[in-house]
Structures are given as C-alpha cells and as structure tokens.
TORZA-655820 format. One record per residue (C-alpha): residue in three letters; x, y, z. Coordinates in steps of 0.5 Angstrom, whole numbers, plus 500, padded with zeros to 3 digits. Layout:
<sites>
AlaXYZ/...
</sites>
This chain:
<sites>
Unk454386826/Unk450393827/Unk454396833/Unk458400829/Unk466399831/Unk470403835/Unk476406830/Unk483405833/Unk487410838/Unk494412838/Unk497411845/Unk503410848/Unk509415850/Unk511422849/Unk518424846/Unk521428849/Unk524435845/Unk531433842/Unk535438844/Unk536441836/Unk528443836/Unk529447844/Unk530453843/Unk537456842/Unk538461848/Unk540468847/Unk548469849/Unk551475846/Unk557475851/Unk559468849/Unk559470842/Unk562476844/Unk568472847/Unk569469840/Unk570475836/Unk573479842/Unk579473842/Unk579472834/Unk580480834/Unk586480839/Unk589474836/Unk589477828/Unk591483831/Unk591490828/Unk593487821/Unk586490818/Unk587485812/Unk588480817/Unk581483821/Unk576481814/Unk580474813/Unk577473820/Unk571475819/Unk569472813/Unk572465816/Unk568467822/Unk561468819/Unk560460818/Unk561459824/Unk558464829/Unk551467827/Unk552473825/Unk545474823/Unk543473831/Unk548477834/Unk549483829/Unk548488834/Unk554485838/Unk558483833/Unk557492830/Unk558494837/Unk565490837/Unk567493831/Unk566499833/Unk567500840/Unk571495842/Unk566491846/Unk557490847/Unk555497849/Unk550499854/Unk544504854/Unk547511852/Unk553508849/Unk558506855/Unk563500856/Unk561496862/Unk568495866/Unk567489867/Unk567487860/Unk572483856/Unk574489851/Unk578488845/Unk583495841/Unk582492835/Unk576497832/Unk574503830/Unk574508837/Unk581505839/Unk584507832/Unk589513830/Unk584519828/Unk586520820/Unk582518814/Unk586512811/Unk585509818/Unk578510817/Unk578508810/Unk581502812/Unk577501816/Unk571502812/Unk574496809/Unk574491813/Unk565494814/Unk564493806/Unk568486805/Unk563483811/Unk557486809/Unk558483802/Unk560476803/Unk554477809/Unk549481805/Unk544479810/Unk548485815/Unk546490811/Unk540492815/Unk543490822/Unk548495820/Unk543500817/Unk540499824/Unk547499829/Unk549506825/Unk543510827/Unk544507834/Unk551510835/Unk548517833/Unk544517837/Unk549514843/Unk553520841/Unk553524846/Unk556518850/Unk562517846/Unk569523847/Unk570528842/Unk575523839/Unk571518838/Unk565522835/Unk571525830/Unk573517827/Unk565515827/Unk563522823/Unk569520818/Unk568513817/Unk560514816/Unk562519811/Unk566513808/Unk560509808/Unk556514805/Unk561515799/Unk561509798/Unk553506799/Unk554501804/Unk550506808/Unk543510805/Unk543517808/Unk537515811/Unk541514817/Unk542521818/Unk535522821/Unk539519828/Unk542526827/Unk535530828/Unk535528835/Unk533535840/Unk538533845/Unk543532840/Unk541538837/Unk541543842/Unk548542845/Unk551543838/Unk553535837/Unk549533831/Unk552540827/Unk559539829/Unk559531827/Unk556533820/Unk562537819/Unk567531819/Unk562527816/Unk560531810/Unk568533809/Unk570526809/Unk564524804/Unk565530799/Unk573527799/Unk571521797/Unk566524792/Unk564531790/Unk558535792/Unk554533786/Unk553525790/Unk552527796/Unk547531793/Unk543526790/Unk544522795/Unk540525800/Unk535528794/Unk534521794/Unk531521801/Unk528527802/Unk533530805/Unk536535801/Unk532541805/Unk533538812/Unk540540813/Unk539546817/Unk535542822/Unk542541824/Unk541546828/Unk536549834/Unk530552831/Unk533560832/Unk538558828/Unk536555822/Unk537560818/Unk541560811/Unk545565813/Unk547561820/Unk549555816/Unk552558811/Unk557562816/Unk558555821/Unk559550815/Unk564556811/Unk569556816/Unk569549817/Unk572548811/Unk565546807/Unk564553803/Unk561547798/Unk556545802/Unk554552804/Unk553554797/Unk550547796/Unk543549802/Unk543556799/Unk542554793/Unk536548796/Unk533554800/Unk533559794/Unk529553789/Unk525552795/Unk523559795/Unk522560788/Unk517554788/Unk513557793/Unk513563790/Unk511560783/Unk505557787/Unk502563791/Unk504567784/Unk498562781/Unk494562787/Unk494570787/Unk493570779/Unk487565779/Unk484569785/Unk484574780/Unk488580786/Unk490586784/Unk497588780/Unk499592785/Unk498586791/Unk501582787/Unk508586785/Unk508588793/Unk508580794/Unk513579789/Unk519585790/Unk518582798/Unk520575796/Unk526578792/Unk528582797/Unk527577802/Unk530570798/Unk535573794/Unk532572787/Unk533576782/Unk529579777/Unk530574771/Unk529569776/Unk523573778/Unk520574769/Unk522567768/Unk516564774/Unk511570772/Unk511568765/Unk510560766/Unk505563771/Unk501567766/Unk502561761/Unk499556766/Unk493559768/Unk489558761/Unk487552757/Unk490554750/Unk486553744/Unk488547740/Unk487551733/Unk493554731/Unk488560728/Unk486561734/Unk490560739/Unk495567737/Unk488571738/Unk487568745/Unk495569747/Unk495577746/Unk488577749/Unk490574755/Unk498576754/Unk495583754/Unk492583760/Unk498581764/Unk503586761/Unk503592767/Unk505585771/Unk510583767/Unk513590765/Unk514591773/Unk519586772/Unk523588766/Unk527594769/Unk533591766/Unk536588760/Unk538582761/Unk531581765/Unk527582757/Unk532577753/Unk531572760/Unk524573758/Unk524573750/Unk528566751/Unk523563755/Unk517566750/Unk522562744/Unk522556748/Unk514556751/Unk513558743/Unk517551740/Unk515547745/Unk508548745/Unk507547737/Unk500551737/Unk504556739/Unk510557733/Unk506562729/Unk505566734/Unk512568736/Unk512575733/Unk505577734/Unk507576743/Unk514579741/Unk510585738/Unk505586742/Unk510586748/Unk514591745/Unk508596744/Unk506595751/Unk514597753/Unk516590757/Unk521589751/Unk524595748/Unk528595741/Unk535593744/Unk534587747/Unk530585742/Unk536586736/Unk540582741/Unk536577741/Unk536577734/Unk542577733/Unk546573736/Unk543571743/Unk536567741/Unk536559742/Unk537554738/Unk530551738/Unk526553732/Unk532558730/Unk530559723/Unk522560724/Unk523565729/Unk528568726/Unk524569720/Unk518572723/Unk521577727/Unk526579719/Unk520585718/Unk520587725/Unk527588726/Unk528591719/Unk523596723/Unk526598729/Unk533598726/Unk529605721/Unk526607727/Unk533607730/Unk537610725/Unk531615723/Unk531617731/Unk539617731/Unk539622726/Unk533626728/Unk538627734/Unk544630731/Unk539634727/Unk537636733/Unk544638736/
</sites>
C-alpha cells in the first residue's frame, strides 16, 4: 500500500510519415513542362495566354515556382546565372523576348503580367524580385531583347505593377560602365512618359528616393547635368532632361540655403559670403531672384522673433539693417527688388507679428538702396499679392504718394535743367 504505483507507459509501433506530411520536393522543371506546353497549346492569342494562367494557378503552385513561371514568361524557359537559356531546355515563343519589338506588343503583354498578378496577389513581390534580376542579366540578353524588357518595364511602371524601386538593378558598376544601364533607361523611360507624363514618373520616383539619382546612370566622369542632358536630348527625352536640370538646380539651391546659414550663423564677413554666393550662381545657373529669394529666408530664419507686435518691427530693422550690403549685392535688377518685395509681402502675412511692420522693412530697404522707387511703385500698383492686399496697400499710401512727388519734382528739376 505504500509503494508508490507506477504510472502507465505508451508503447507499441511507430507510424510511418504519410506521404502528404513528406516534404514536397523542389522540381522547377517539371512545373516547367506544364506551362511550357499550356503556352504552346494557347498559342500566340495573349487573351488566350491570361485565361491559361489564371486556370493554371488552382492547379500549379505559383507561389513555390514564380521565379520559373517570370522566367517562362519572359524568356521563354528557366534562366541560368547570367540569363542564358540551356540548350538543352524545353523552351516555348510565346513570351516576351520572342515577340514583335513595338509598344502594342508589349502593352499587351503588359497585359497578361497585370491580370496574373492581380488574380495572384501574392506574385507581386516575386514579380518585384525577378525584374531586378533581368536587369541585372541585361548584359546576357540581344540588343533586342533589352529593347521589349525596357519597354514592358516602362509599361508596368506606368501602370504600378511595378515600384521604381526596381530601378536600383540598373546601378549596377558593370552595367554601368559598358553604357548598358543608360541606353535601356531610354526605351524605358520613353515608354513610360507615353503612358503617362513627366509629372507621374516623377513622382514616382520621388517616392523612392530616387529623383536625384539618374545621372548615376552613367560613369562617374560623366555624371554631369550637362552630359545627361545632351545624351537623353537626342534621344528623343527633351523632357527627362529638363526634368534632372531642374532636380539638380533644386538641390543646389537647398545646399546654398544651408551653407548661406551656416556662414551667417559663423557670423562671416559680407564679402566672404557674396564671393560664395556669386560662384554658386555662376557655377549652378541660379538666378538672381532665386539667389534674393534664399538670402532673404536665411537672414529671417536666424533670429528668434519677438512674440510682441510692438516689439518685433524694432527688432526686424535692427536685424534687417545689419543684413542690408548683403542683400543689396544682389538687387542689381528690377525684377530681383520686386522678387524680394513679394517674399517681404508674403514673410509679413504670414507671420501675424509682422503685418504692421511691411512699411517700416519697405522704407528702410529703400533708404539702404536694396529697393528703389520704380519697383516699389510696380509693386504697388499692379504687381503686389493677394495675401493682405488691403493692409499693405494701406500702409505703403503715404510712402508711395512721396515717392511719386519725389519723382515729379526730380523729373522737373531735369527739364529746368535742360
């Protein structure tokens, strides 16, 4: 009774694995087989094509062998390292390389990839996947066959089936330096602005960061605005040329803003810094409004404003003043003093301690000579913004009432004289 009883023990035999719980063996070529006759059966009707794949996918796994089925697709059977077709391997016409070289083909094609991967959507990342890997197999394909790729990845891009992040395959050194990457980007990008425009490529590749990387497209001595901007204009890609001027101007201009801050918050001399300032102009293309626009938002950004209305007009021309001989080197124009003028207006109506200050700025500017009276009347007259039209308009009435006497009286002055 006090022996402690031995609790029971499982035994007996061992249950084989069943045959569904044995892992599945990995056989891209019989699953190749399968689409490879499909295809040939369906022949070279794309409609015909994506009714296939669609029935296909209950029956074959897809998810197991997208690579397979992509290279199929694209190819016309499984690609090796590099992008070369075994010889010995079952291949099939009906795909992308053994079509006819034009845009309708490939839009149809485009097609049959959109309806695949939307019935399917778990291909959308195998898809992702294979498209970086023929770009980087590029070098192993014919001119030709680069030729329908560029184009169809264009179409998908317009499209979003595809994200632009792909385009990173294209950075590749050895793909790069044979002049490979920039001459697919060319079909690529033509049949891409022809499905949409210049504004969508652009935002999409904003979106990926890569807005400023297209001159990467090319060796490192020849990335230049000047070199991309001839190769893509002959082309045919006037619009993509512009497109990376612009990007590149907008990058100088923030660079110029940034080091314009730094310099200021150093406390450099004027004369440093307008040296700096005409060099980058020369050198980047930036015009003098540009230049009057960046400095005025610089001198404004390095102060902590006042909250007190009737403090913070006393504080802007005690600041404002010192910064006059900087901001005059680069009101040689008229069109630089009304640029400068607006961004005053708009600065003013924006920050509401500022609204009563507008005239005071404007007065002592023009005593400094960064603004002279002709701007000023323009301004007034017809050129000004809406934002806070009637209040500034008000406060400048006296101002501009004086210099329109001042004019009249040195006007008559001059015929006295004669």
């Amino acid at each position: 009774m006090n022996q402690k009883q031995q609790k029971p023990t499982l035994s007996g035999q061992r249950f084989k694995t069943r045959k569904r719980d044995e892992k599945e063996r990995f056989d891209p070529t019989q699953f190749q087989d399968c689409i490879i006759q499909g295809l040939t059966e369906t022949g070279t009707d794309l409609e015909a094509v994506a009714k296939f794949l669609d029935a296909s996918g209950a029956k074959l796994d897809y998810r197991r062998y997208a690579e397979t089925l992509f290279d199929i697709l694209v190819a016309g059977g499984m690609l090796a390292p590099g992008g070369t077709l075994a010889d010995d391997m079952t291949r099939t016409d009906v795909c992308v390389f053994a079509a006819q070289e034009d845009l309708e083909t490939m839009q149809a094609f485009a097609q049959v990839f959109n309806k695949l991967i939307r019935r399917y959507k778990y291909l959308e990342k195998g898809f992702e996947d294979e498209v970086k890997k023929l770009l980087l197999f590029l070098k192993g394909f014919s001119e030709s066959e680069r030729n329908k790729l560029a184009m169809l990845t264009g179409i998908l891009l317009a499209n979003g089936t595809l994200n632009a992040s792909i385009l990173n395959s294209l950075y590749n050194e050895n793909l790069v330096k044979e002049g490979v990457s920039a001459a697919f980007a060319v079909k690529l990008f033509k049949s891409w602005i022809n499905e949409k425009d210049i504004n969508a490529v652009a935002v999409s590749l904003r979106k990926v960061n890569m807005d400023n990387r297209l001159m990467e497209l090319f060796p490192a001595n020849k990335q230049s605005v000047e070199h991309f901007s001839k190769y893509f204009t002959e082309a045919g890609l006037k619009e993509l040329s512009e497109y990376v001027r612009n990007q590149q101007t907008i990058g100088a201009r923030k660079e110029l803003q940034k080091e314009l801050q730094e310099q200021m918050s150093r406390g450099d001399p004027f004369k440093d810094i307008i040296l700096y300032i005409k060099e980058e102009m020369k050198k980047n293309n930036i015009s003098e409004q540009t230049v009057i626009a960046i400095i005025w938002s610089s001198v404004m950004s390095t102060v902590e404003w006042n909250k007190k209305e009737e403090l913070v007009a006393e504080q802007a021309i005690k600041h404002l003043k010192q910064y006059s001989p900087l901001l005059a080197a680069f009101t040689t124009q008229g069109q630089s003093e009304l640029t400068l003028l607006l961004k005053i207006q708009e600065y003013c109506y924006d920050n509401i301690h500022f609204m009563k200050a507008f005239q005071k700025i404007v007065v002592l500017f023009y005593k400094a000579e960064v603004l002279s009276e002709e701007p000023i009347l323009k301004w007034y007259k017809d050129a000004h913004l809406a934002k806070g039209k009637s209040v500034f308009l008000e406060q400048m009435k006296k101002f501009v009432e004086w210099l329109k006497n001042a004019e009249e009286e040195s006007e008559s002055e001059a015929e006295e004289g004669d």
